[in-house]
C-alpha positions, 0 to 999 in steps of 0.5 A, a space after each residue: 439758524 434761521 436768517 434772512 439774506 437781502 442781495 444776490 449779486 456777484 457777493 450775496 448770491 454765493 454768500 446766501 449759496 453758501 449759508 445753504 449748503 451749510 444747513 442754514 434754513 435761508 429766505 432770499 430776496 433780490 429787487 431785481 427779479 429772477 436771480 434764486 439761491 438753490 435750497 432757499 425760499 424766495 421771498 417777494 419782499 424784504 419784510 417777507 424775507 425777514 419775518 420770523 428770522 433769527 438774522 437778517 443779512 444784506 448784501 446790496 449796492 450802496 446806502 440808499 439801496 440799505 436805506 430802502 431794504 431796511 425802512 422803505 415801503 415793504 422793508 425790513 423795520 416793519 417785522 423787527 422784533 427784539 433779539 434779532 440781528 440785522 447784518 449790513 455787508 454791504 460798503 456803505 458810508 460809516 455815518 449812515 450805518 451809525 444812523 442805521 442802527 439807531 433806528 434798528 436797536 430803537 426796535 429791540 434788534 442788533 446791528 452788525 456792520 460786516 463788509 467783506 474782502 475777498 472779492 468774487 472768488 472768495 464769496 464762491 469758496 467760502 474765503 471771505 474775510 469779514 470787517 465787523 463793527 458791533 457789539 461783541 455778543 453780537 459778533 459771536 452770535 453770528 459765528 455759525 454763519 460767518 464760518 459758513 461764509 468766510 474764513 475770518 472775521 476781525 472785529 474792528 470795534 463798534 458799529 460803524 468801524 467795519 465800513 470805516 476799516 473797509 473804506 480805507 482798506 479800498 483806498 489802499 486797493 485803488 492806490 495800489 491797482 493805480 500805480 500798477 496801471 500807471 507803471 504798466 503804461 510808463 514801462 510799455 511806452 519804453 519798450 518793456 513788455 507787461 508780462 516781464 514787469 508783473 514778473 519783476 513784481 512778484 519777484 520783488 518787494 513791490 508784491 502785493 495782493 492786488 497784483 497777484 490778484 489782478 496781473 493775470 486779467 490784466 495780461 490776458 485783457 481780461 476785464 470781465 467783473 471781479 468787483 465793477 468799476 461802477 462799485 469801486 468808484 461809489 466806494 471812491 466816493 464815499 472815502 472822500 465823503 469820509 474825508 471831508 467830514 473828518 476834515 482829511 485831505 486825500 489828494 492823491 485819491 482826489 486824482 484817482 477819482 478823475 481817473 475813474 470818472 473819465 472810465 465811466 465816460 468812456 463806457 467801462 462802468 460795469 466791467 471790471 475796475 481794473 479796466 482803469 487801465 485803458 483810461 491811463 492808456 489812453 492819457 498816455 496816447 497809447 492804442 486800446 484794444 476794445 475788442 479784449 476789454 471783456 475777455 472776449 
């Protein structure tokens, strides 16, 4: 298929990679200038990315930055053309995806919200599990593409449902990563090295994904990003956006949000977000060893 890709982050670079290697004819596009996808035409502009293509996938930071890829100067909306499908895996606040895709059907082409789960590694091994809201024919047109990428999609409903599914999927992996971090804290003030509580962990009924995924970093202070604290916290934002549109009382993620605020102050915005840790440690008085901190 002949798609566009917008967004060559720590996902959207592998994913376009990805999309080459399985014989895709991909355009790229990065605002910052420099990054390129072997095997891809690199296009100076979203519109330039998207003309002629069958599928335009983006993969960028936040709403705003989808807002301007798709109806800011040089954007997307301007070479729309009926039958084509624009992809948004970004995370993005559900309600504005709605609105996004008013605008784009206005024009004849399809909107498919299709956020991702599988963090870094899983964008490099093709293991992404996609979070898709849309119309199905949609959704199956799209098939090649997502296989190239990933290893399932599970279609939520209609448009905007991915973002929503995703947003609360994220909270339950900073709700989760929050306890670790608060249990790893209690049990090393009491004399419990955190090594012998991951192992008690993963023996128990206590196990879960995120553990296993980050204990090993955690342990060797290893916090270079997997998925950034800065995004963890715009995702954070927007699940109590959510909330507060739907009238949800959140509170135990109204805390954790401090939480991440005061990792922001103290400089660990682009690092990992379970760099959290060394936030709830210093809460608890405990000394940080900044020089570990990016797995140095």
């Amino acid at each position: 298929m002949k798609v566009a890709f917008l967004g060559l982050g720590i996902m959207g670079g592998p994913m376009a990679s990805n999309l080459v290697k399985a014989g895709h004819e991909v355009t790229v596009w990065n605002r910052t200038p420099g990054k390129i996808t072997a095997r891809a035409r690199l296009a100076a502009t979203p519109a330039e990315a998207a003309r002629g293509s069958e599928v335009v996938w983006i993969c960028v930071a936040d709403t705003a930055a989808v807002e301007q890829v798709l109806f800011g100067p040089n954007g997307v909306e301007s070479v729309l053309q009926p039958g084509m499908i624009v992809v948004d895996s970004s995370t993005i606040a559900p309600s504005a995806t709605r609105r996004f895709a008013e605008r784009v059907r206005a024009r004849g082409a399809e909107f498919v919200d299709a956020p991702v789960t599988g963090s870094k590694i899983g964008a490099e091994a093709a293991q992404l599990v996609f979070i898709a809201g849309g119309e199905q024919k949609a959704v199956d047109r799209l098939d090649p593409l997502f296989k190239a990428m990933g290893k399932q999609v599970i279609r939520v409903g209609e448009t905007g449902l991915g973002e929503s599914a995703k947003i609360g999927m994220n909270l339950m992996i900073a709700l989760i990563y929050e306890g670790f971090a608060e249990a790893l804290t209690l049990t090393r003030k009491l004399g419990v090295p955190p090594e012998k509580l991951v192992e008690l962990i993963q023996a128990s009924m206590i196990r879960s994904g995120v553990t296993d995924y980050k204990a090993p970093f955690v342990l060797k202070r290893d916090f270079t990003p997997n998925f950034p604290l800065r995004l963890m916290h715009k995702d954070i934002k927007l699940m109590l956006q959510a909330a507060e549109e739907t009238g949800t009382q959140l509170p135990a993620l109204e805390k954790v949000e401090e939480v991440y605020r005061r990792s922001v102050e103290h400089g660990a915005r682009d690092l990992d977000y379970a760099a959290t840790l060394e936030t709830i440690e210093r809460m608890a008085g405990l000394e940080v060893e900044e020089e570990v901190r990016a797995g140095k």
